[in-house]
C-alpha positions in Angstrom: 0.5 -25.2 -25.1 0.6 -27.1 -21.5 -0.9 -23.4 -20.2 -4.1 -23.7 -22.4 -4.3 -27.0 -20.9 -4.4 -26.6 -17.4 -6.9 -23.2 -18.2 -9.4 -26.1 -19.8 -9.2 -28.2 -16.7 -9.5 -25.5 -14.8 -12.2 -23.8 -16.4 -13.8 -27.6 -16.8 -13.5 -27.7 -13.0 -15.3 -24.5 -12.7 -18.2 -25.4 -14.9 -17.7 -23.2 -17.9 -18.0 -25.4 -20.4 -17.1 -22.9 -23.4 -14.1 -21.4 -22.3 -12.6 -25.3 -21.4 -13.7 -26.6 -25.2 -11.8 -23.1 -26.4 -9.2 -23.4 -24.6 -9.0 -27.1 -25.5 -9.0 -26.5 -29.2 -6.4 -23.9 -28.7 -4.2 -26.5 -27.0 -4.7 -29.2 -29.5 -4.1 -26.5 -32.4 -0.9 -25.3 -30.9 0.0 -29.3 -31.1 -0.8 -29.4 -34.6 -3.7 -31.9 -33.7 -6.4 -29.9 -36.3 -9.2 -32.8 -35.5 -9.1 -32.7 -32.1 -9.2 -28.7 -32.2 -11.9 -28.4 -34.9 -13.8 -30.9 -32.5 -13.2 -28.5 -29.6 -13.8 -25.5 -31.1 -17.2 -27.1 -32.6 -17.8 -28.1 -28.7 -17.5 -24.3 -27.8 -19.6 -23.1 -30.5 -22.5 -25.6 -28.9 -22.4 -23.5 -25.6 -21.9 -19.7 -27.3 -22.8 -19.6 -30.7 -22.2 -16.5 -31.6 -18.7 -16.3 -30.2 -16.1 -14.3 -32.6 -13.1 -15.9 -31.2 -14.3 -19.6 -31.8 -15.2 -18.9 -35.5 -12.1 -17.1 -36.1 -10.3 -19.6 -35.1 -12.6 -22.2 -36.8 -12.1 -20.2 -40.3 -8.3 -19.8 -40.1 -7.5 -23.6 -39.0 -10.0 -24.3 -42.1 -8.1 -22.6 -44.5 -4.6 -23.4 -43.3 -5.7 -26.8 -44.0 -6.7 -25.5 -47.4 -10.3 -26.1 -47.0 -11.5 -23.0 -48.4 -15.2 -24.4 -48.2 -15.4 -24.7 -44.9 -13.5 -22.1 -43.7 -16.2 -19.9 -46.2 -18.8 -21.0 -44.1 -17.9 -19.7 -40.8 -16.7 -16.5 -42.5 
């Protein structure tokens, strides 16, 4: 997880905003933090909303914790 960490702050660094909220939420997923990812990957969507990785990722975290509503809605 420490990987997609530094690849935020690095991407934060470079001023893309997306790719550090993505990689963010992928960090804070992999840490079993599922607020702090959904938040991130919400952040992403903000910049690119039409990004297939970010609502994949949105939908499965959704239904892993068995929130079939929501995940529904990004699907």
């Amino acid at each position: 997880p420490l990987g997609y960490k530094k690849f935020a702050q690095l991407y934060d660094a470079m001023g893309e905003q997306q790719l550090s909220h993505l990689n963010f939420g992928i960090y804070h997923e992999l840490r079993e933090e599922n607020d702090d990812a959904i938040n991130e990957y919400n952040a992403a969507l903000q910049y690119k909303k039409d990004d297939v990785e970010t609502i994949k990722r949105l939908a499965e975290l959704h239904e892993k914790l068995n929130e079939p509503e929501f995940a529904a809605d990004y699907y």
